[in-house]
SEFISE-482299 format. One record per residue: x, y, z of N, C-alpha, C in turn; residue number from 0. Coordinates in Angstrom, 1 decimal. Layout:
<recs>
[rec [X, Y, Z], [X, Y, Z], [X, Y, Z], NUM]
...
</recs>
This chain:
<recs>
[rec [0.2, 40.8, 36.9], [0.4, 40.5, 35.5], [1.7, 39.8, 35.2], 0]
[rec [3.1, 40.7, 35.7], [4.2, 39.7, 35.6], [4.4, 38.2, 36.1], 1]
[rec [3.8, 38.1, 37.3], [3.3, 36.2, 37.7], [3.1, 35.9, 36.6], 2]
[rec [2.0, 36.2, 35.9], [1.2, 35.0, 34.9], [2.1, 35.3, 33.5], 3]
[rec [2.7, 36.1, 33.3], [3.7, 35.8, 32.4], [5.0, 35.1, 32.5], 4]
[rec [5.2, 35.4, 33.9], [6.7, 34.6, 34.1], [6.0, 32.9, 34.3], 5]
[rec [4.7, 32.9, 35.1], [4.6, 31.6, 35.3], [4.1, 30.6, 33.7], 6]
[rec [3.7, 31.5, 32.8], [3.5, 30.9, 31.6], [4.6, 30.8, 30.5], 7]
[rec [5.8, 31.1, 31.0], [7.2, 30.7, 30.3], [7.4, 30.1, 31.0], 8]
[rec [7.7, 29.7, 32.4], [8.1, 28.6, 33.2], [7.3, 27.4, 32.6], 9]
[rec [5.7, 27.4, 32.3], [5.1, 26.6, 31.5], [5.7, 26.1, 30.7], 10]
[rec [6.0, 27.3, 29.4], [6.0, 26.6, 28.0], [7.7, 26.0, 27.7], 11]
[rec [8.8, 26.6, 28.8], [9.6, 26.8, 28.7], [9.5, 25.2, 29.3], 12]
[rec [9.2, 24.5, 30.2], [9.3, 22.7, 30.7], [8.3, 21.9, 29.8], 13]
[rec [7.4, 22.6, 28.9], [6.8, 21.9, 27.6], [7.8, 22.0, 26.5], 14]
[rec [8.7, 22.8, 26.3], [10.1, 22.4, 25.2], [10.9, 21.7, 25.8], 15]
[rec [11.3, 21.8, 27.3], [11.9, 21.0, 27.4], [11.9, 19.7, 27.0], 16]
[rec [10.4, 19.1, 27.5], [10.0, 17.7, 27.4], [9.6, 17.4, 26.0], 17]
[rec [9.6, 18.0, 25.1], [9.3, 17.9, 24.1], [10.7, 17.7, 23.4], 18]
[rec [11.8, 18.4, 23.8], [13.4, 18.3, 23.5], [14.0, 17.2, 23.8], 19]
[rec [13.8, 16.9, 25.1], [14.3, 15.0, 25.9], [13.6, 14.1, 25.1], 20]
[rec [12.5, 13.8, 24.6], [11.6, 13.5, 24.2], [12.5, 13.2, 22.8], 21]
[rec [12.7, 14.0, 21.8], [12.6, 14.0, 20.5], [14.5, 13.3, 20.8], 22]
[rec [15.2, 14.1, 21.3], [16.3, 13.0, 21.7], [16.7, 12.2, 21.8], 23]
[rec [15.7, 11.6, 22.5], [16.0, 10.2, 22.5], [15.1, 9.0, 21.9], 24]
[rec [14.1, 9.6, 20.9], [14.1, 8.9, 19.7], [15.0, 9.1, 18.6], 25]
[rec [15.5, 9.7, 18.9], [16.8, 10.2, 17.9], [17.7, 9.3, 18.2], 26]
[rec [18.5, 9.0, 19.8], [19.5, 8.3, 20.2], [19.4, 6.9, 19.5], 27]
[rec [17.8, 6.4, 19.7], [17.5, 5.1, 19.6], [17.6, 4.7, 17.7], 28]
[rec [17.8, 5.6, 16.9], [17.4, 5.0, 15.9], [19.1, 4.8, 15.4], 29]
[rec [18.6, 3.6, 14.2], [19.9, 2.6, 14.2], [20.6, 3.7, 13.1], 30]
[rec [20.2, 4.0, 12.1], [20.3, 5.1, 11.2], [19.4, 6.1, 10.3], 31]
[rec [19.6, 6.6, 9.4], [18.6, 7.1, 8.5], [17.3, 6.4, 8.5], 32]
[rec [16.1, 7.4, 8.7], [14.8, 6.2, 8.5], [13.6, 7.0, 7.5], 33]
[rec [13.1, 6.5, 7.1], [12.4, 6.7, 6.0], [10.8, 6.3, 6.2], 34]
[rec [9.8, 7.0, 5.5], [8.8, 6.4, 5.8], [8.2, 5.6, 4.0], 35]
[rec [7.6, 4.8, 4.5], [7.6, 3.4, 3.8], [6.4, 4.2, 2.5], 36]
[rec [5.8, 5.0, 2.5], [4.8, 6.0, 1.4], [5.8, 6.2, 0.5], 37]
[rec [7.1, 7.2, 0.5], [8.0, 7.5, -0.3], [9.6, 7.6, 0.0], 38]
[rec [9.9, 7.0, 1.2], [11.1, 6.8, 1.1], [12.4, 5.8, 1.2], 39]
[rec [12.8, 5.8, 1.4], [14.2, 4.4, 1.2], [14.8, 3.9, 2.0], 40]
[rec [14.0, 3.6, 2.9], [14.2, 2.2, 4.3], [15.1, 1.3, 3.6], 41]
[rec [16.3, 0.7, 4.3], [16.8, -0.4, 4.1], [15.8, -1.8, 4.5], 42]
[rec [15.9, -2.3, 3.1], [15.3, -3.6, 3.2], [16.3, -5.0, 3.0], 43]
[rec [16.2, -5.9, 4.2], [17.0, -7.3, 4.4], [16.1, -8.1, 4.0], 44]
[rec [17.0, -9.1, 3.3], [15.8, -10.2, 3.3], [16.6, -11.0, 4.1], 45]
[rec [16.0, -11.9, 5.0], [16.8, -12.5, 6.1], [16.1, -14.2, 6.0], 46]
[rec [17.2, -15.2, 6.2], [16.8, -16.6, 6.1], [15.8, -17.1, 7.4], 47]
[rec [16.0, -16.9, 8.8], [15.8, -17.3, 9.7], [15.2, -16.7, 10.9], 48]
[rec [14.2, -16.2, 11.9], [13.8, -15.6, 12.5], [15.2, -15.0, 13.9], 49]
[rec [15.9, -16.3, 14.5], [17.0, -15.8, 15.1], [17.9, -14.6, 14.2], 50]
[rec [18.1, -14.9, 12.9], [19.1, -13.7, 12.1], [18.7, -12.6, 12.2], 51]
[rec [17.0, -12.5, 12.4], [16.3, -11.1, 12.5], [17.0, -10.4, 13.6], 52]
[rec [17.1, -11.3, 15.0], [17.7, -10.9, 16.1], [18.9, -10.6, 16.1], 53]
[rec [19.8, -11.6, 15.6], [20.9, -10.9, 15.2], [21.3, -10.0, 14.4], 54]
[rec [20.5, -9.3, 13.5], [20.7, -8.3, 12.9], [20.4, -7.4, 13.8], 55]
[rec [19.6, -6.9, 14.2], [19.4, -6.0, 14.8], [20.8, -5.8, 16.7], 56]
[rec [21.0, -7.4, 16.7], [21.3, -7.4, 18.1], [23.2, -6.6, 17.3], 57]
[rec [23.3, -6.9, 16.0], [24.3, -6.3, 15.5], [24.7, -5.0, 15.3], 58]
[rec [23.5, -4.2, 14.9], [22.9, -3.1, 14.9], [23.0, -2.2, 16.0], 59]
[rec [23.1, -3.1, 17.1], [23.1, -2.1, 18.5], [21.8, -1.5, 18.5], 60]
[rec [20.7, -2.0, 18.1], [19.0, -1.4, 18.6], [18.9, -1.5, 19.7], 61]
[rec [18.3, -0.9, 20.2], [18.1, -0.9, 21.7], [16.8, 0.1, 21.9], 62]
[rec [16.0, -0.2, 23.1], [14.7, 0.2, 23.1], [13.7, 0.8, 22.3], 63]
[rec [13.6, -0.1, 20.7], [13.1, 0.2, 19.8], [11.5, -0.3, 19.8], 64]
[rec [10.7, 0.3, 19.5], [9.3, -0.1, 19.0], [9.0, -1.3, 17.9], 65]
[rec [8.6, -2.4, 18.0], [9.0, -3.5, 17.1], [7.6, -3.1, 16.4], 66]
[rec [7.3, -3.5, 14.7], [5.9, -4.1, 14.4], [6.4, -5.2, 13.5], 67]
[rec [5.6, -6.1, 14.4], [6.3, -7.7, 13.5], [4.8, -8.7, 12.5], 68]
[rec [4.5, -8.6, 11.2], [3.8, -9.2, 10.4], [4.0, -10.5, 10.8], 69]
[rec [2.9, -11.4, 11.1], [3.2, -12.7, 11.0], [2.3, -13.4, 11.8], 70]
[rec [2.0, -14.7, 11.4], [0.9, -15.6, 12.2], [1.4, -15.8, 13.8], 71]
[rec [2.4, -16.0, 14.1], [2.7, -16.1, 15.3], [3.4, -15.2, 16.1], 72]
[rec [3.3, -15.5, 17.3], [3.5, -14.6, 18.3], [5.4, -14.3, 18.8], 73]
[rec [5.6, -15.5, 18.7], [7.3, -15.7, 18.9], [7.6, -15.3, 20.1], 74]
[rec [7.2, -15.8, 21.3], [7.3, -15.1, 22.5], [7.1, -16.0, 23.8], 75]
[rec [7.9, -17.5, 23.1], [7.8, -18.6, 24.2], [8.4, -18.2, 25.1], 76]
[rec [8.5, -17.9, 26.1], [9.8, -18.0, 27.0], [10.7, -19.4, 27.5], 77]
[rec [12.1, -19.3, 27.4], [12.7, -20.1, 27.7], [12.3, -20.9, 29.0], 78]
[rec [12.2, -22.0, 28.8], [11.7, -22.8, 30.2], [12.8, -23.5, 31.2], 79]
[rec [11.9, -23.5, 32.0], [13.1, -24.2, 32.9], [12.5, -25.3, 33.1], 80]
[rec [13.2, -26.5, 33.2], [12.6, -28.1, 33.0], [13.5, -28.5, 34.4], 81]
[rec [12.9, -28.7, 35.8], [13.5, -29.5, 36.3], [14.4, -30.9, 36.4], 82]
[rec [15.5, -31.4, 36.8], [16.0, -32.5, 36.8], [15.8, -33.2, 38.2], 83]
[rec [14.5, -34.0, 38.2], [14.6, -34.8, 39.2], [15.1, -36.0, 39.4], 84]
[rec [15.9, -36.2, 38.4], [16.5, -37.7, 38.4], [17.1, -37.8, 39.5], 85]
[rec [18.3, -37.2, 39.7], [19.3, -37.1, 41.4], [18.5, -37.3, 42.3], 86]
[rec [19.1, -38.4, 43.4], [18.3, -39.0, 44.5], [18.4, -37.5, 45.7], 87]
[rec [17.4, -37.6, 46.4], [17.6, -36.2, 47.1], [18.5, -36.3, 48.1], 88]
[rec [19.1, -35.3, 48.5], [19.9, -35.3, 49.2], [20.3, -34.4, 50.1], 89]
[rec [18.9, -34.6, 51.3], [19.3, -33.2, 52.5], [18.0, -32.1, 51.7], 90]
[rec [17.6, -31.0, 52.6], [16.8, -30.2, 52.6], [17.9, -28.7, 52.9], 91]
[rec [18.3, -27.6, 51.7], [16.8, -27.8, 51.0], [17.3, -28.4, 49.3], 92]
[rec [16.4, -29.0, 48.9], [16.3, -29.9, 47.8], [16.9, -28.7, 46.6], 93]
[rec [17.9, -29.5, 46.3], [18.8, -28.8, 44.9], [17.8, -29.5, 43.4], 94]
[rec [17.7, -28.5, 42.3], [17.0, -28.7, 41.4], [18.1, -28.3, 40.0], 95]
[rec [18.3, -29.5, 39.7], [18.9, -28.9, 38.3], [18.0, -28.6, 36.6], 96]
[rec [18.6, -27.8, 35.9], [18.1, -27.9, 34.7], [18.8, -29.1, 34.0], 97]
[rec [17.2, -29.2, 33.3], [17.3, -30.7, 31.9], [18.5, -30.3, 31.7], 98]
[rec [19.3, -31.1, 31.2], [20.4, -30.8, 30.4], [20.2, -30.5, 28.5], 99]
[rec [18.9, -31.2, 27.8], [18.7, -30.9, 27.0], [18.0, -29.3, 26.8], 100]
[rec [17.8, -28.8, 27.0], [17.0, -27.0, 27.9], [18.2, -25.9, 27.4], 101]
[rec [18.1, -25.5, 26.4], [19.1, -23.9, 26.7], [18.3, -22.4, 26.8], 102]
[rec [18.5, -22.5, 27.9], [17.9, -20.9, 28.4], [18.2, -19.6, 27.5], 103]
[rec [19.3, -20.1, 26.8], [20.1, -18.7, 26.4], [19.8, -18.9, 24.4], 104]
[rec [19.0, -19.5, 24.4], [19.2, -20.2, 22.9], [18.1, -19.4, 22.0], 105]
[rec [18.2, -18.6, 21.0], [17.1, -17.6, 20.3], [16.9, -18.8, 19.2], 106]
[rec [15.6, -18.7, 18.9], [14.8, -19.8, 18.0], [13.5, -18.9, 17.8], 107]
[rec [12.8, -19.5, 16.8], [11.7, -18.7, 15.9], [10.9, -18.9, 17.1], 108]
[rec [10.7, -19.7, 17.9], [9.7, -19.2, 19.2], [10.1, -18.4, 19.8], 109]
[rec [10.7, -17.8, 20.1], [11.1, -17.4, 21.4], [11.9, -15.6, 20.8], 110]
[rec [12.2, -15.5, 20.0], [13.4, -14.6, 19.2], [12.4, -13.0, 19.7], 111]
[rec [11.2, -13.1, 19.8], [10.6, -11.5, 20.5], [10.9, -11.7, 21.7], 112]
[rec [10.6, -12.4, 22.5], [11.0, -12.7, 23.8], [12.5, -12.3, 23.9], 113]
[rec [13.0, -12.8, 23.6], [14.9, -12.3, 23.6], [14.8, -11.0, 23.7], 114]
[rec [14.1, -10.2, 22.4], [14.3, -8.8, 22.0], [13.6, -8.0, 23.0], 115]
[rec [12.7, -8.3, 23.7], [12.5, -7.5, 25.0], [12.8, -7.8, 26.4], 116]
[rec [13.6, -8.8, 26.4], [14.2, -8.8, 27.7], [15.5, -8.3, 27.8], 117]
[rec [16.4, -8.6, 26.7], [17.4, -7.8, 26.4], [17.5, -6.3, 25.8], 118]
[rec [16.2, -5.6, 26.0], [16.3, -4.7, 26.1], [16.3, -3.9, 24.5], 119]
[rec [16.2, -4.8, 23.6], [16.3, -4.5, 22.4], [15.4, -3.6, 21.6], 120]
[rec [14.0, -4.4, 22.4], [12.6, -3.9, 22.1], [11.7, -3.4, 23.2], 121]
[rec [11.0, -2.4, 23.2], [10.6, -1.7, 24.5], [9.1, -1.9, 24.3], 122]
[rec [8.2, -2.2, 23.1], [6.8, -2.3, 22.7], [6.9, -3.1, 21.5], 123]
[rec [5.7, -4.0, 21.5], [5.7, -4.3, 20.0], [4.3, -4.6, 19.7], 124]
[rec [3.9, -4.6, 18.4], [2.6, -4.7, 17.9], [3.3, -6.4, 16.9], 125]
[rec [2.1, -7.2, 17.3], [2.2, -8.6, 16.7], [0.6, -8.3, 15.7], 126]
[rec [1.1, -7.7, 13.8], [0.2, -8.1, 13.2], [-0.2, -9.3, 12.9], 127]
[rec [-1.2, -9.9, 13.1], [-1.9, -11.0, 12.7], [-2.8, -11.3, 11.8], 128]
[rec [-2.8, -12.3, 11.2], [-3.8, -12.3, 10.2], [-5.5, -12.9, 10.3], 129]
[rec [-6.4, -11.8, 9.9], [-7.4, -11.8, 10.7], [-7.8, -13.2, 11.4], 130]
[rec [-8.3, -14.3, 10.6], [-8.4, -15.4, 10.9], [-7.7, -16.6, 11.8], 131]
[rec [-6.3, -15.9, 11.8], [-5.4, -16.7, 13.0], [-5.8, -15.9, 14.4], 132]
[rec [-6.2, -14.9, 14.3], [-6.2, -13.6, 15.2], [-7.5, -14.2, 15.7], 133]
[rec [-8.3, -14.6, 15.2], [-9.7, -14.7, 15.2], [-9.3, -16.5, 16.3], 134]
[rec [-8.9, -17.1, 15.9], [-8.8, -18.3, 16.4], [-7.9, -18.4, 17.6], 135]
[rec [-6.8, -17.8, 17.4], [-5.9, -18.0, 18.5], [-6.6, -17.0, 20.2], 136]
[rec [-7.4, -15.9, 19.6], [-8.1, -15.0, 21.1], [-9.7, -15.7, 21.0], 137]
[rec [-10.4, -16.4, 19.8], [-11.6, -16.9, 20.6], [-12.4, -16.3, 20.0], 138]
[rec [-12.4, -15.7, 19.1], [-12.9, -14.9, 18.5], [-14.2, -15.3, 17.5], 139]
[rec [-15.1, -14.5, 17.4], [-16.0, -15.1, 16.3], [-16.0, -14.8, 14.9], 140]
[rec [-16.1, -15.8, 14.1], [-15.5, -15.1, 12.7], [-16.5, -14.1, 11.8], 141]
[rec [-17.7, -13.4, 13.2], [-18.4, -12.7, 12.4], [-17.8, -11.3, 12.4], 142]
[rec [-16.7, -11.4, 13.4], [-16.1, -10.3, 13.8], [-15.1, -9.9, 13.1], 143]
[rec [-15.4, -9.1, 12.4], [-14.4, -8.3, 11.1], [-12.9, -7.2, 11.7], 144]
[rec [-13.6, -6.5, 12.5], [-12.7, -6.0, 13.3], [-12.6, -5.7, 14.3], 145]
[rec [-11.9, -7.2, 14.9], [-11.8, -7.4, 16.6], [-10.7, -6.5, 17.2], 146]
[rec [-11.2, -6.0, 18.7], [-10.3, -5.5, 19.0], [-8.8, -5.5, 19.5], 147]
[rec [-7.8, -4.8, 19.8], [-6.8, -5.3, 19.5], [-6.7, -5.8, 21.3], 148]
[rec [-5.7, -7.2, 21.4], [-5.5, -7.2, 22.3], [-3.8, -6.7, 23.1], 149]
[rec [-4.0, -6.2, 24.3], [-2.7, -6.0, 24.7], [-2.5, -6.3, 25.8], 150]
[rec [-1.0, -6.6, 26.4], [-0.7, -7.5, 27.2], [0.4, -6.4, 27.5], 151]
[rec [1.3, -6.6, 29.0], [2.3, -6.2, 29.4], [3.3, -6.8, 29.9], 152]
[rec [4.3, -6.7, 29.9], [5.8, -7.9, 30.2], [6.5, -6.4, 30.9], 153]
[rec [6.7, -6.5, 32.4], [7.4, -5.7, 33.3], [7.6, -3.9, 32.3], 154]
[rec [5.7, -3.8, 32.4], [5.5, -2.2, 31.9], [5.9, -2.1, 30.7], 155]
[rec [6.2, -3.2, 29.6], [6.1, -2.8, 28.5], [5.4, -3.4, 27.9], 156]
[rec [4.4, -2.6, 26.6], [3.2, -3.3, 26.0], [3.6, -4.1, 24.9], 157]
[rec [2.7, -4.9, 24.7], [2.5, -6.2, 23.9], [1.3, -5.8, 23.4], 158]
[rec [1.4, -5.4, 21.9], [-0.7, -5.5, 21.2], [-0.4, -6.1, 19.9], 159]
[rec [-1.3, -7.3, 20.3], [-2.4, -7.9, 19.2], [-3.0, -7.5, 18.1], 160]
[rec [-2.8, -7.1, 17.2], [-4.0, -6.7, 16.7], [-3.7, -7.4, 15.0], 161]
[rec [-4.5, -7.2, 14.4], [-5.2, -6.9, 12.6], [-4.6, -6.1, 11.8], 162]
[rec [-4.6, -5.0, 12.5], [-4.3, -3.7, 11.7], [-2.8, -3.3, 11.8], 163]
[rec [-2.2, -2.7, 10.5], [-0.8, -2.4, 10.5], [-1.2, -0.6, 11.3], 164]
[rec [-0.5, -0.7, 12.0], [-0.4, 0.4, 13.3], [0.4, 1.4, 12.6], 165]
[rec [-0.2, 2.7, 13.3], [0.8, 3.9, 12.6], [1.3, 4.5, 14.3], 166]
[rec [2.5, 4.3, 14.0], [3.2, 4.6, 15.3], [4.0, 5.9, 14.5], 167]
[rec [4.1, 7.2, 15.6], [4.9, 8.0, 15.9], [6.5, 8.3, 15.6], 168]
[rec [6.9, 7.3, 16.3], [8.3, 6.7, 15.7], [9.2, 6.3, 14.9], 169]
[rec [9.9, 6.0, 14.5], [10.4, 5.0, 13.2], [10.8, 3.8, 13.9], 170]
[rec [10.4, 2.8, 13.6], [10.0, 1.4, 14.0], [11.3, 0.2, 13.6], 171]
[rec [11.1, -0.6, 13.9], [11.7, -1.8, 13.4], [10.6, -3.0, 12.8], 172]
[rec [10.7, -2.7, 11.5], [9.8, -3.6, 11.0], [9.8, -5.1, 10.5], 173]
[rec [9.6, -6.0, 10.8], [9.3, -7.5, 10.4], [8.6, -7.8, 9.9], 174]
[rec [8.4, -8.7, 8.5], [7.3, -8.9, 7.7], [7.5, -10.5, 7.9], 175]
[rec [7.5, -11.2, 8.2], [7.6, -12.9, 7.9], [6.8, -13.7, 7.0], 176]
[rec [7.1, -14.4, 7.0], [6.7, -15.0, 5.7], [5.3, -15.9, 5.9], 177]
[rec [5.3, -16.1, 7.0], [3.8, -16.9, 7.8], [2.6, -15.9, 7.4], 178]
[rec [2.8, -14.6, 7.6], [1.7, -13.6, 7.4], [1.2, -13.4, 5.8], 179]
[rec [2.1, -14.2, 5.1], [1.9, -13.5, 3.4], [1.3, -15.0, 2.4], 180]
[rec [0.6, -15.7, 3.2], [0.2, -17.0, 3.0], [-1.0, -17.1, 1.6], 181]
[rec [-2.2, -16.1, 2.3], [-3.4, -15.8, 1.9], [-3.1, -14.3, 1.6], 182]
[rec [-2.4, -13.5, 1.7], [-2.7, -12.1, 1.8], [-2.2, -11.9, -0.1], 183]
[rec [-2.4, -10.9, -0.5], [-2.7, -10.1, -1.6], [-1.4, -9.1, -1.5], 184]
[rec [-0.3, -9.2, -2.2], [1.1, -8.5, -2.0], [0.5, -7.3, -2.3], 185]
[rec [-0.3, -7.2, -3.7], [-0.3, -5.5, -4.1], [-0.8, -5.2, -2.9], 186]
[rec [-2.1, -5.5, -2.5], [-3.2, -5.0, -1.1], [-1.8, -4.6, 0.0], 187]
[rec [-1.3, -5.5, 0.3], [-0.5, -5.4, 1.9], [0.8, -3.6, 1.5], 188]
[rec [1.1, -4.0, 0.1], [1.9, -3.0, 0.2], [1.5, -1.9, -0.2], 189]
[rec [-0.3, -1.3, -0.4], [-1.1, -0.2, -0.6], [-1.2, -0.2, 1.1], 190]
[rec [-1.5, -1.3, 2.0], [-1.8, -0.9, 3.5], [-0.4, -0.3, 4.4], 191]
[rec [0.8, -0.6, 3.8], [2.2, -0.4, 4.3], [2.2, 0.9, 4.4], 192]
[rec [1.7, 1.5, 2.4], [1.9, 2.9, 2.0], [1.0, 3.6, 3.2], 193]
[rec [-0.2, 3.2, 3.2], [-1.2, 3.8, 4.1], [-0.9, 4.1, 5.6], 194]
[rec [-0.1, 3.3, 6.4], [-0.5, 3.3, 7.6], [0.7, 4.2, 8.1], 195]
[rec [1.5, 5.4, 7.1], [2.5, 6.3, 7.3], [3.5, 5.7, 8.6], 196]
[rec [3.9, 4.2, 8.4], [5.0, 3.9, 9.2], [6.5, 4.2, 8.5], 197]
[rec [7.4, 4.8, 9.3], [8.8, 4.9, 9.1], [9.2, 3.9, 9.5], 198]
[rec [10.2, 3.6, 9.2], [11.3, 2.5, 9.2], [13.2, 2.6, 9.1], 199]
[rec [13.7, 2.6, 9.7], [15.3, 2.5, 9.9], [16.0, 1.1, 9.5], 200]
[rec [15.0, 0.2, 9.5], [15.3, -1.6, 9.2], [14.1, -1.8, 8.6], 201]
[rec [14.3, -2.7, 7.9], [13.0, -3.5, 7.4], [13.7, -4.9, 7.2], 202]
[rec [13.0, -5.9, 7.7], [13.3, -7.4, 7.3], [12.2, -7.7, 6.4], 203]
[rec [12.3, -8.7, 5.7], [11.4, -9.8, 5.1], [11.9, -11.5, 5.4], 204]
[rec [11.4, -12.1, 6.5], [12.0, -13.2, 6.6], [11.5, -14.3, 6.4], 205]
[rec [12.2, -15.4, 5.4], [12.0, -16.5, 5.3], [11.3, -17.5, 6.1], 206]
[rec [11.9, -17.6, 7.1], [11.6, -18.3, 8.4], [12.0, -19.8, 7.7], 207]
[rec [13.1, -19.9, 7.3], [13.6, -21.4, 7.3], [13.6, -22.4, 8.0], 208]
[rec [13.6, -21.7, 9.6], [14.1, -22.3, 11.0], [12.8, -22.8, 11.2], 209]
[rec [11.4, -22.1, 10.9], [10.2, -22.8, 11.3], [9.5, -23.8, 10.6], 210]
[rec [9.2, -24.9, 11.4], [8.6, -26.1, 10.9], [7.1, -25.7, 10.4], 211]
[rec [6.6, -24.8, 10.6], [5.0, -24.2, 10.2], [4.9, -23.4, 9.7], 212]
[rec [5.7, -23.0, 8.6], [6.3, -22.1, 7.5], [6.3, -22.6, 6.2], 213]
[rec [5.5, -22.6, 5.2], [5.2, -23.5, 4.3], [6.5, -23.0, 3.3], 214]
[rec [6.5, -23.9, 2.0], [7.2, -23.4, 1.1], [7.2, -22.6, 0.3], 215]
[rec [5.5, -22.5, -0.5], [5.2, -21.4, -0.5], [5.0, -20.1, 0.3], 216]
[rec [4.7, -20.0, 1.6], [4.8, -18.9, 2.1], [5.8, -18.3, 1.9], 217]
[rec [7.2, -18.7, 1.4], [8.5, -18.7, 1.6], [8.6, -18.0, 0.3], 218]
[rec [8.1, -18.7, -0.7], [7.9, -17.9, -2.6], [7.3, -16.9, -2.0], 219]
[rec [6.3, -16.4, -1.5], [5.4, -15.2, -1.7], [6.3, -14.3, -0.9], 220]
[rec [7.3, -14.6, 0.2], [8.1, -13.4, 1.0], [9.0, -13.4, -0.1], 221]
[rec [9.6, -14.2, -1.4], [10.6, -13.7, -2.2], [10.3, -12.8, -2.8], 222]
[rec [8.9, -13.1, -3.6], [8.6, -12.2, -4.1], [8.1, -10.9, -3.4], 223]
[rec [7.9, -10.9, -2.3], [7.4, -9.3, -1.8], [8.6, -8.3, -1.1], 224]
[rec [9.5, -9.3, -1.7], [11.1, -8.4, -1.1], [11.0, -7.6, -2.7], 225]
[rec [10.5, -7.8, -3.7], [10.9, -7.1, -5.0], [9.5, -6.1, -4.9], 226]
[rec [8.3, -6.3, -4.1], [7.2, -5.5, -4.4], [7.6, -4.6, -3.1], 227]
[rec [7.7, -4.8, -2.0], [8.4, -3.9, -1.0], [9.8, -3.2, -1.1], 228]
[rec [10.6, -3.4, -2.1], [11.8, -2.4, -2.5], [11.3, -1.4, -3.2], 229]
[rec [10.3, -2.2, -3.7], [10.0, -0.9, -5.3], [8.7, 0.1, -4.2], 230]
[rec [7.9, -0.2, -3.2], [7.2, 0.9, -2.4], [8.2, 1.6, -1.7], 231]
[rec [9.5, 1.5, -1.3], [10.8, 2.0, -0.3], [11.2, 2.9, -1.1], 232]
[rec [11.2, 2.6, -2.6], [12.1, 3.2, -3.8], [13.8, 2.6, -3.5], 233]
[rec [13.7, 1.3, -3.0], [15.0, 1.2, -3.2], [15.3, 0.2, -4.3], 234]
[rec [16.3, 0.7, -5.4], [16.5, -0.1, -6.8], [16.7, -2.1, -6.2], 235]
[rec [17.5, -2.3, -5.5], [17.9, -3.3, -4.6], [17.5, -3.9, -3.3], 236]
[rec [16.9, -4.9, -3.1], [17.1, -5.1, -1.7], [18.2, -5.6, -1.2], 237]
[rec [18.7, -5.3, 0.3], [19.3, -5.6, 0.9], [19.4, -7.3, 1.2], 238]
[rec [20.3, -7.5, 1.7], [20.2, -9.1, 2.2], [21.1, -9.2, 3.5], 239]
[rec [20.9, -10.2, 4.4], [21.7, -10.4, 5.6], [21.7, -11.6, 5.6], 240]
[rec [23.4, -12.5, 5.3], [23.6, -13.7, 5.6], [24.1, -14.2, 7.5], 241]
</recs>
């Protein structure tokens, strides 16, 4: 009888532990106070540019955060490498330079998730999409109301697709952009916000100035959903990041 009691504290006693490392270090990771978006007071940015998102955060010191990013696009070109074959060759083995027009190191509205998980910033993210772009961009048929989500992996970390605003575990780093709020219904999106019990430590609302497929109106309807998203946060003010 003593075995099975000593060996069922040795149990429960490495089930607190991992539950204790666990809870730690989503604790380590968060930037500060976080709130969940039903009733409490997430800092809300409204931010001009998809790179500023990065740098706010890359300011912030985030690091291996759960992203969920609103918005018609994926943002997750990777930097290319463009050979320079102009130079006559010279000897084996053949030297290859980069275009000189090409910056590897350069964060832009394509590419700015991409940044955030290779640097470590972002460890998973969910790319909401809007059904119809979602529907066209995977192939989808548009009798299909609710397609499944797709997910992808980048060196063991997940990438999902989907429709639906995700209720993750966590307190998140949330992106709303302005691409996603085109056709959508602000009251609707911010009764689905209240709904899907996400916390938050950041919240952007971005502009996306920097994108050429960012209409002007899309750009009115994120102004205005920075005043309908403060008032679901309860915060009197939004935030802003120049």
């Amino acid at each position: 009888m003593s075995k099975i009691v000593i060996s069922s504290a040795i149990i429960v006693g490495c089930l607190c532990a991992i539950l204790a490392v666990n809870s730690a270090g989503v604790s380590s990771r968060q930037i500060g106070a976080s709130a969940a978006l039903a009733s409490g007071h997430p800092a809300v940015y409204l931010v001009k540019t998809t790179s500023e998102v990065y740098r706010l955060w890359e300011r912030k010191k985030a690091q291996g955060r759960v992203v969920v990013h609103l918005g018609r696009f994926l943002h997750y070109v990777q930097p290319g490498f463009n050979p320079d074959y102009s130079a006559p060759l010279s000897g084996y083995p053949v030297k290859v330079r980069p275009s000189r027009d090409v910056s590897g190191d350069e964060v832009t509205y394509r590419n700015f998730l991409w940044f955030a998980m290779d640097k470590g910033i972002m460890r998973e993210s969910y790319n909401v999409i809007p059904l119809r772009d979602f529907q066209q961009r995977f192939g989808l048929g548009t009798a299909n109301s609710h397609p499944r989500d797709v997910v992808e992996h980048d060196n063991a970390s997940a990438r999902i697709m989907t429709v639906l605003i995700p209720s993750v575990r966590e307190p998140v780093l949330l992106n709303i952009d302005a691409s996603y709020l085109g056709n959508m219904d602000l009251a609707e999106l911010a009764r689905q916000l209240r709904a899907s019990a996400l916390s938050a430590d950041i919240v952007t609302v971005c502009l996306s100035e920097d994108s050429p497929d960012v209409s002007p109106a899309e750009r009115s309807k994120a102004l205005e959903f920075v005043g309908r998203l403060s008032a679901v946060a309860g915060a009197a003010v939004p935030g802003s990041y120049q």
